[in-house]
C-alpha positions as CSV (number, residue, x, y, z in Angstrom):
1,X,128.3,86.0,85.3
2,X,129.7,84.6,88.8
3,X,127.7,85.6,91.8
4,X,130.8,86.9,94.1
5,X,130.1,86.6,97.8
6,X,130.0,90.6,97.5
7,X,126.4,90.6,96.1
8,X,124.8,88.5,99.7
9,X,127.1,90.7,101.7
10,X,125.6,93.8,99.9
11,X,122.1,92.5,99.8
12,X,122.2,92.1,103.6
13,X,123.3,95.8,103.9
14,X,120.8,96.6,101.5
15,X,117.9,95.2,103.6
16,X,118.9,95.7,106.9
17,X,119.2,99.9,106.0
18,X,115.7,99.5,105.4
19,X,114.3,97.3,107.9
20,X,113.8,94.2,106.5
21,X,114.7,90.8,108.1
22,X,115.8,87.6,106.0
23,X,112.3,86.1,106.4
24,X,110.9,89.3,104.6
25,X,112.9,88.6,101.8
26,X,111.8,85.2,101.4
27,X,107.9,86.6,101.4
28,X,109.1,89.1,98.8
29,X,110.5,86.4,97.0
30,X,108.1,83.6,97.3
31,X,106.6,83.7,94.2
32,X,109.7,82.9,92.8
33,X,110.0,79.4,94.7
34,X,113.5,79.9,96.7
35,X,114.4,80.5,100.2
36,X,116.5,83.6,101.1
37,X,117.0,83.2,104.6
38,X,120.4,81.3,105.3
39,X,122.0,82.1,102.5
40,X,124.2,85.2,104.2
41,X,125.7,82.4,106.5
42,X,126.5,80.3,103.3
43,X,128.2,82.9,101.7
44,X,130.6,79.9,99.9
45,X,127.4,78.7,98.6
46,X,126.5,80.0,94.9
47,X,122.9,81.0,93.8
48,X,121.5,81.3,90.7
49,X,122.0,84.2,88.1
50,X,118.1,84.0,88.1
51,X,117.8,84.4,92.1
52,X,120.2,87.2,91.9
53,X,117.6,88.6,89.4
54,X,114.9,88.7,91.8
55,X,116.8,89.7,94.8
56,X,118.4,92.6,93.0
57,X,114.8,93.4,92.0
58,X,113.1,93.5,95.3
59,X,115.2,96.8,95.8
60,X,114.4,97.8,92.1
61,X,118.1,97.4,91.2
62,X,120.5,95.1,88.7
63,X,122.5,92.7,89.8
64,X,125.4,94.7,89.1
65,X,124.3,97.4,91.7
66,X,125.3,94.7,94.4
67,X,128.7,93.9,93.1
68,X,131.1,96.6,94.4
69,X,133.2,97.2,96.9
70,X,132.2,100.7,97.4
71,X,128.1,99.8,98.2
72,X,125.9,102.2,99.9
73,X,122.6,101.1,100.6
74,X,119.4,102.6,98.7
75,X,116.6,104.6,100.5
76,X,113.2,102.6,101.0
77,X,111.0,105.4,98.7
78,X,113.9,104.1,95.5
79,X,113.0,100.2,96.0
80,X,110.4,98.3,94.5
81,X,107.0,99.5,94.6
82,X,105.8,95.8,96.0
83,X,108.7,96.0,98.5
84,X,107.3,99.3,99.7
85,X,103.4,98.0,99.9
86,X,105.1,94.7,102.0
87,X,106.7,97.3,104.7
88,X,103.7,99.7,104.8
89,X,101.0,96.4,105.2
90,X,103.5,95.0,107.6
91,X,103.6,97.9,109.7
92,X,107.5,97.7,109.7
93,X,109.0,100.7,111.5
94,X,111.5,102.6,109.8
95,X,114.5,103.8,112.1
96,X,115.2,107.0,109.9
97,X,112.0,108.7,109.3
98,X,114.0,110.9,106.3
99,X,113.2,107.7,104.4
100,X,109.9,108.5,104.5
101,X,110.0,112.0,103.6
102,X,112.6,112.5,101.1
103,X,110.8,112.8,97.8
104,X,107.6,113.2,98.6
105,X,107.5,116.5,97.3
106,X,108.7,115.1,93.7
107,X,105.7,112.8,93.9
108,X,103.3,115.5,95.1
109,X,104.5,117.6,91.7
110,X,103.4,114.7,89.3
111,X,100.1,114.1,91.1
112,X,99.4,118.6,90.1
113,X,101.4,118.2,87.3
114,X,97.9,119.0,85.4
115,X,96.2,121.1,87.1
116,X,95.5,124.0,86.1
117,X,96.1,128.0,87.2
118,X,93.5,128.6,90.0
119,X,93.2,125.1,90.8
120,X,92.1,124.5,94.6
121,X,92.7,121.6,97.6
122,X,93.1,120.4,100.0
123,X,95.9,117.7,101.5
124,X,93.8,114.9,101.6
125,X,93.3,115.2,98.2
126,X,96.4,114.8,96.9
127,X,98.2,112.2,99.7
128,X,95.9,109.4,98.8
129,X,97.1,109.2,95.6
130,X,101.2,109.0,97.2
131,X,102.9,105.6,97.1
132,X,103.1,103.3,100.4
133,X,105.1,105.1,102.9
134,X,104.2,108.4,102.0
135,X,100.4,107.9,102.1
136,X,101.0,107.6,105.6
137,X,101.6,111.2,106.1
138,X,99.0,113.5,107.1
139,X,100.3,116.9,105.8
140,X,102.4,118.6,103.1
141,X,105.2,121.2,103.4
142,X,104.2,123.5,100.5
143,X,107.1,125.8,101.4
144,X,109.9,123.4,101.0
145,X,112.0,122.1,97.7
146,X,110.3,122.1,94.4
147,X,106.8,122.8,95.7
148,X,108.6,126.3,97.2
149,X,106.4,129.4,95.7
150,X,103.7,127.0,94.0
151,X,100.5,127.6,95.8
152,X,99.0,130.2,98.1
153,X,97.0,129.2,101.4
154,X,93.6,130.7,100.7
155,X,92.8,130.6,104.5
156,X,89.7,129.3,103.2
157,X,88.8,125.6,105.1
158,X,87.1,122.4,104.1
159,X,85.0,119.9,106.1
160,X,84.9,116.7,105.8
161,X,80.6,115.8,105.4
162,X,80.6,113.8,107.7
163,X,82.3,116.1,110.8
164,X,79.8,117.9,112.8
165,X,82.1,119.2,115.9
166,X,81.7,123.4,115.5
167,X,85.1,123.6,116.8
168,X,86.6,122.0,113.7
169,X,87.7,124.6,110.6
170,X,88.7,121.6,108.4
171,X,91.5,121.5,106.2
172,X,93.3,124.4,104.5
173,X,92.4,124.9,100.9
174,X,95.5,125.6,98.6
175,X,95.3,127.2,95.2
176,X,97.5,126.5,92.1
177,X,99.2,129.7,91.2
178,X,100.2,128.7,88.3
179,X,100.6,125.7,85.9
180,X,103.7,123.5,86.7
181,X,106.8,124.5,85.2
182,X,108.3,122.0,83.0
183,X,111.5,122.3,84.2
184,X,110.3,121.6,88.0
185,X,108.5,118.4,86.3
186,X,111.5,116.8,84.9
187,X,113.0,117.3,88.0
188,X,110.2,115.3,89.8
189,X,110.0,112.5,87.0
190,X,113.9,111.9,87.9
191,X,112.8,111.5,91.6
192,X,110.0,108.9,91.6
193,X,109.3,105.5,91.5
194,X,109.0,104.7,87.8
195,X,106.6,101.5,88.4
196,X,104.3,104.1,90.5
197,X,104.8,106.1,88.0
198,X,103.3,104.1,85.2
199,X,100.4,102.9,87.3
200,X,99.4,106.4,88.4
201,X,99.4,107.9,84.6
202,X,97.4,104.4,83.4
203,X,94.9,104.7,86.3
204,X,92.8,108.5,85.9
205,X,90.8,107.5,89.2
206,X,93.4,107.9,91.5
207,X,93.4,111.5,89.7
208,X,92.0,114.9,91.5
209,X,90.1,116.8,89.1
210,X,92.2,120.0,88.9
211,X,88.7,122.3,88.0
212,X,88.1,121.9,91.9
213,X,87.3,125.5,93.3
């Protein structure tokens, strides 16, 4: 395969829609032992089908996925879960905050996919367990898109242990109406990250207990 100049000039779309500069690339891709930055002003200059590998995978995309002439750049919460933990830990700010929000609701549905009817919590017990970027939030809309007619607000509160102020309720407490439809599921499972994805179902810590009443 040749490495057209399309795939740099799509790559530099690519990372400028989501805030990163060339010298973030060539953190993302220092394991790999090559340099990104430069190489957009040496577009007549050919890389490697292997460094094409790894670029294309820093936005958890093929090669292939750079080489058209009808690109449109890919939203942060679709790239590569390391790409994502490299913005969040850099504290990069993200010009258009629907980035941020755009699927959370698909990952909030596989964190309750098992819980069961009755099931009760609170936000901070389920955005903990979001990927980078979305773990920055501090609340849910439990009216909006697939989480629409889920749960009930119990106008019940929680404290945290540890907060002693009299004029603080705590956070709402939510209850599961009922289990997840599958349908809604497979919707979600199209939505998210699939490398968050497989380390959330191998790793039952980051769980909440769905007896919690």
């Amino acid at each position: 395969m040749i490495i057209s100049q399309t795939f740099l000039l799509n790559v530099s779309i690519a990372r400028k829609h989501i805030n990163l500069d060339e010298s973030d690339l060539d953190n993302l891709l220092k394991e790999y032992n090559f340099k990104y930055t430069g190489l957009e002003k040496k577009l007549k200059k050919t890389i490697s089908l292997e460094q094409a590998y790894h670029i294309a995978k820093v936005f958890n995309r093929t090669i292939e996925d750079f080489i058209t002439d009808d690109f449109r750049p890919f939203d942060l919460i679709t790239t590569n879960i390391k790409t994502q933990e490299y913005i969040q830990e850099n504290v990069k700010t993200i010009k258009d905050q629907n980035i941020i929000t755009k699927f959370i609701n698909a990952y909030v549905i596989i964190i309750i996919k098992d819980f069961e009817k009755g099931a009760q919590f609170t936000n901070s017990d389920i955005i903990p367990n979001l990927p980078p970027i979305h773990n920055q939030e501090s609340s849910i809309d439990w009216t909006a898109g697939l989480l629409k007619g889920l749960v009930t607000n119990t106008n019940k509160f929680r404290k945290s242990s540890d907060d002693n102020d009299p004029r603080n309720r705590g956070e709402v407490i939510y209850l599961l109406k009922d289990q997840i439809p599958k349908d809604v599921i497979n919707k979600a499972l199209k939505k998210v990250d699939q490398l968050w994805l497989k380390e959330f179902e191998k790793n039952p810590k980051k769980k909440i207990l769905s007896d919690k009443k």
